[in-house]
C-alpha positions as CSV (number, residue, x, y, z in Angstrom):
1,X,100.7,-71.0,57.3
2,X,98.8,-67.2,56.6
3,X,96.0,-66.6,58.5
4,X,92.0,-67.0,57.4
5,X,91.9,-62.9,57.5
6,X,94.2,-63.0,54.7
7,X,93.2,-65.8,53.0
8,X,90.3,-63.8,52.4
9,X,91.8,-60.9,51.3
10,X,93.6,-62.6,48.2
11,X,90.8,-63.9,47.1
12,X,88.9,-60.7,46.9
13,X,92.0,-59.1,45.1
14,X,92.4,-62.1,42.7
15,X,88.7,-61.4,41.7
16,X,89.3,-57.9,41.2
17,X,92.3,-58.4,39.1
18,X,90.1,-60.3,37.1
19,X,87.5,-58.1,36.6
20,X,89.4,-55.6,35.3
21,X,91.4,-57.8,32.9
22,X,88.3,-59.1,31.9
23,X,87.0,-55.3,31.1
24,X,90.2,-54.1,29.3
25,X,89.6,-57.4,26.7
26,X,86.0,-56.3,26.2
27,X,87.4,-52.4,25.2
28,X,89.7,-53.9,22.8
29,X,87.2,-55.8,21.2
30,X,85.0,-53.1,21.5
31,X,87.1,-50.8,19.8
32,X,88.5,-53.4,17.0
33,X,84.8,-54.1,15.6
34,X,82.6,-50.9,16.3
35,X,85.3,-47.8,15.3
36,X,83.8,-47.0,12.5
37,X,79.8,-47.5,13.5
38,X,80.4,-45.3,17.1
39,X,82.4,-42.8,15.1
40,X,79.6,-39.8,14.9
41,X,79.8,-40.4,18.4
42,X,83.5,-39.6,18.9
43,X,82.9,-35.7,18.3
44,X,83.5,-35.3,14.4
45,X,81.0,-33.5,12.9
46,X,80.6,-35.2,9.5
47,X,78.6,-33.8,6.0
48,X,75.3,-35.0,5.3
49,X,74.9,-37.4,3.1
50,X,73.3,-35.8,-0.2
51,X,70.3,-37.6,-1.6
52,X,66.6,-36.8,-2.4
53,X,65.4,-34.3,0.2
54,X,62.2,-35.7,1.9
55,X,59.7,-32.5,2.8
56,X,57.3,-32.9,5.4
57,X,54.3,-31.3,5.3
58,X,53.5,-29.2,8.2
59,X,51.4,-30.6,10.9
60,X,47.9,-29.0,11.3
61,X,47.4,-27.5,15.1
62,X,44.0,-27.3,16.0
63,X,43.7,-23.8,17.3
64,X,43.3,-24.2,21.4
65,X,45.1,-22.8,24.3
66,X,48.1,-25.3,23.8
67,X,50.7,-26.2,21.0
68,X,49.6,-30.0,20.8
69,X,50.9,-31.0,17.3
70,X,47.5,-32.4,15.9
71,X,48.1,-35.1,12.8
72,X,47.0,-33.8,9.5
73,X,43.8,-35.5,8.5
74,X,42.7,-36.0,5.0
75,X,39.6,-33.6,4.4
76,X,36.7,-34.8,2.3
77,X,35.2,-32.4,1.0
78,X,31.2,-33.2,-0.3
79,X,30.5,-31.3,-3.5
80,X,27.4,-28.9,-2.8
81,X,24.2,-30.4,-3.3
82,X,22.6,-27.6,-6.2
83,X,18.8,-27.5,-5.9
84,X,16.7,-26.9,-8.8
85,X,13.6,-25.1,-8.4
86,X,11.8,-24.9,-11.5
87,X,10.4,-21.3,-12.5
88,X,7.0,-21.2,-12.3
89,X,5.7,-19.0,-15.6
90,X,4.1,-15.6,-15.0
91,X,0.2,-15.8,-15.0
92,X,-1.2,-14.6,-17.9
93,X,-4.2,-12.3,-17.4
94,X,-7.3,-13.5,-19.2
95,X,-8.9,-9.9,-21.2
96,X,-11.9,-9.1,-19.3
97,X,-14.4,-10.6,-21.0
98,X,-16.2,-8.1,-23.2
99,X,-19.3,-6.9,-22.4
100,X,-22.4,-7.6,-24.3
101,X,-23.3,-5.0,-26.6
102,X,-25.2,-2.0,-25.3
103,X,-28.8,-1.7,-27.1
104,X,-29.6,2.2,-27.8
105,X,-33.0,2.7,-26.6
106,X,-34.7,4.2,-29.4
107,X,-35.9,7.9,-29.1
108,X,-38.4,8.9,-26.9
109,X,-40.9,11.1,-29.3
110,X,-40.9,14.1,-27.6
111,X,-44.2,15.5,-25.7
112,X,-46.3,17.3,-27.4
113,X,-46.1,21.3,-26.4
114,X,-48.8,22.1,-23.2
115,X,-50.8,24.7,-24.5
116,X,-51.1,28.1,-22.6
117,X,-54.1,26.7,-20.4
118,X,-52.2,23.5,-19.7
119,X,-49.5,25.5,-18.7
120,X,-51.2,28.3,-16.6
121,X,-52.8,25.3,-14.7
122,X,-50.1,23.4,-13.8
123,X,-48.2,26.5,-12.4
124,X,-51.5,27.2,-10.4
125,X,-51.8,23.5,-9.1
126,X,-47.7,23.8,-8.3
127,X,-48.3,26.8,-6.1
128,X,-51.3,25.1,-4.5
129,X,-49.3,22.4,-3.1
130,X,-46.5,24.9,-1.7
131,X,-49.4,26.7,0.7
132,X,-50.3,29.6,-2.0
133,X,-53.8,30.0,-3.3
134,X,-56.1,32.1,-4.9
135,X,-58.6,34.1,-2.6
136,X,-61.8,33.2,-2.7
137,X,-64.1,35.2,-5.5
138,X,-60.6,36.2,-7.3
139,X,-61.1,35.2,-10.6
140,X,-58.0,33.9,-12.5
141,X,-57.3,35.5,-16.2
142,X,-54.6,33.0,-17.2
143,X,-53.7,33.0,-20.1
144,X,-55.0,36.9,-20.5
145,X,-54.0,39.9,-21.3
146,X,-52.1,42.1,-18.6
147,X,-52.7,45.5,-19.1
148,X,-51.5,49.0,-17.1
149,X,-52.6,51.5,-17.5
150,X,-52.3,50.5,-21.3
151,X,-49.2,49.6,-21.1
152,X,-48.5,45.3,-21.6
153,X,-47.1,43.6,-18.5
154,X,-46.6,39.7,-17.6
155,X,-49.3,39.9,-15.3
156,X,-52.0,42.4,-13.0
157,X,-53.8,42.2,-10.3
158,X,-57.3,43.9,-10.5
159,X,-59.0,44.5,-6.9
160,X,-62.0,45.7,-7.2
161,X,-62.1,46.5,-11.0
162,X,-65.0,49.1,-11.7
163,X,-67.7,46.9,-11.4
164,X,-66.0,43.7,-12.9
165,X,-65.0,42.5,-9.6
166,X,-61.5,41.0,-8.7
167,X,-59.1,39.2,-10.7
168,X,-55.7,38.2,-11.2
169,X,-54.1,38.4,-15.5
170,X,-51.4,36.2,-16.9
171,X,-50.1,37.2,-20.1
172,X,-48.4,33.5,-21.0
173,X,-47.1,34.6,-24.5
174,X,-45.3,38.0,-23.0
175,X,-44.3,35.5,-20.4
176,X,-42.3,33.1,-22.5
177,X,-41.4,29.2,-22.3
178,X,-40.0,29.4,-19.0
179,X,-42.9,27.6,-16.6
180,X,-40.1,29.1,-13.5
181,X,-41.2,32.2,-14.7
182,X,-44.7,31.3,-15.0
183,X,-44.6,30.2,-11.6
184,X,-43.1,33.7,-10.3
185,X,-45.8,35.9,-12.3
186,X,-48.5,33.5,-10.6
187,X,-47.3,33.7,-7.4
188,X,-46.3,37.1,-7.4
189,X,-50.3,38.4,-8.6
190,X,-51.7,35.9,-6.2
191,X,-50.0,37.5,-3.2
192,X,-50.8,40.9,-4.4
193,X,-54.6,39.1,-4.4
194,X,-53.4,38.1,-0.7
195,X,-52.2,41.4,0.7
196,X,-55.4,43.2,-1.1
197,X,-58.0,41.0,0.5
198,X,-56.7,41.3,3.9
199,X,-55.0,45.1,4.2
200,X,-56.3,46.7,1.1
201,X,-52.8,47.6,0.0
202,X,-49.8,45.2,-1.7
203,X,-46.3,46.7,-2.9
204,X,-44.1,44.8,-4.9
205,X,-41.5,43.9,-2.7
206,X,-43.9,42.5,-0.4
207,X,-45.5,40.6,-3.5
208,X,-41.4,39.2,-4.6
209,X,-40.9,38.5,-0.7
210,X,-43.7,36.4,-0.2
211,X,-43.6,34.5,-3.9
212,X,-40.0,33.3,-3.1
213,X,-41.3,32.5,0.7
214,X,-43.7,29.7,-1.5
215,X,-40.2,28.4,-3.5
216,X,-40.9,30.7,-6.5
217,X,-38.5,33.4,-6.3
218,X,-37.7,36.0,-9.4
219,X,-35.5,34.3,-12.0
């Protein structure tokens, strides 16, 4: 009668003789029913099958620090909004409006022409009111005739005159229009009346000095 020990081991080699039965059925089967759909598997490289090629579009990578494949995502893109802005028109300049017509004064009639007195007294009033004056007891000849010697000048001044006393002669008509030359001759004779009465002597230049000192200077 064998012993328990090997008891035990027949049993354990009994199921391992099974096993391995049991494993070379399943490669049989295997290999009866799956040649043909393990055979790119075996090692043969075989050609592709030739059909329509599919193309995929290249994936969109957002641009960072890693290659992350991003998905392509459909862009919609908004059609720009175009804003109108209406022209405004160019403002018109109104004409000035025109001014009202202009009335021409008439003519003023022109003065009548001062006779030699008028004018021999104004140019004596003029010099009165710039500080020059007539001595006192000079008598004033204007308009008169200026006489040297017998010889016609625009004015005299007689100091003393043989008995006819002292005087001052304008000859306005020699003189001319010119009341600026009026206003010299009268000056000039009045400070030659000036320098008589208080030095007893007068000289021309001292007569022209002190007629333009009184704003009537020799034209």
């Amino acid at each position: 009668m064998p012993s328990p020990r090997t008891g035990h081991r027949l049993a354990a080699t009994a199921v391992a003789t099974l096993v391995v039965l049991a494993l070379a059925v399943g490669g049989l089967v295997w290999h009866a029913g799956g040649a043909d759909a393990t055979a790119p598997f075996a090692g043969a490289v075989e050609a592709p099958i030739a059909g329509p090629s599919t193309t995929t579009a290249p994936a969109t990578t957002s641009r960072s620090t890693t290659s992350t494949t991003v998905k392509a995502r459909p862009v919609t893109t908004a059609a720009p909004v175009r804003t109108t802005v209406a022209r405004r028109a160019p403002a018109t300049t109104a004409p000035p409006p025109e001014p009202p017509p202009t009335t021409v004064p008439a003519p003023i009639a022109p003065s009548p022409v001062a006779t030699p007195e008028e004018r021999c007294a104004a140019a004596l009033k003029w010099l009165g009111q710039h500080g020059l004056a007539l001595p006192a007891g000079w008598g004033f000849r204007c308009p008169g005739q200026a006489l040297e010697n017998g010889e016609p000048r625009w004015g005299v001044a007689c100091w003393d005159c043989e008995g006819t006393g002292s005087w001052i002669a304008v000859d306005v008509g020699r003189i001319g229009p010119s009341d600026a030359t009026l206003r010299y001759v009268v000056a000039h004779e009045i400070c030659h009346a000036i320098d008589y009465t208080g030095l007893g002597i007068s000289t021309e230049l001292t007569a022209d000095l002190c007629a333009a000192l009184h704003g009537a200077p020799r034209p």
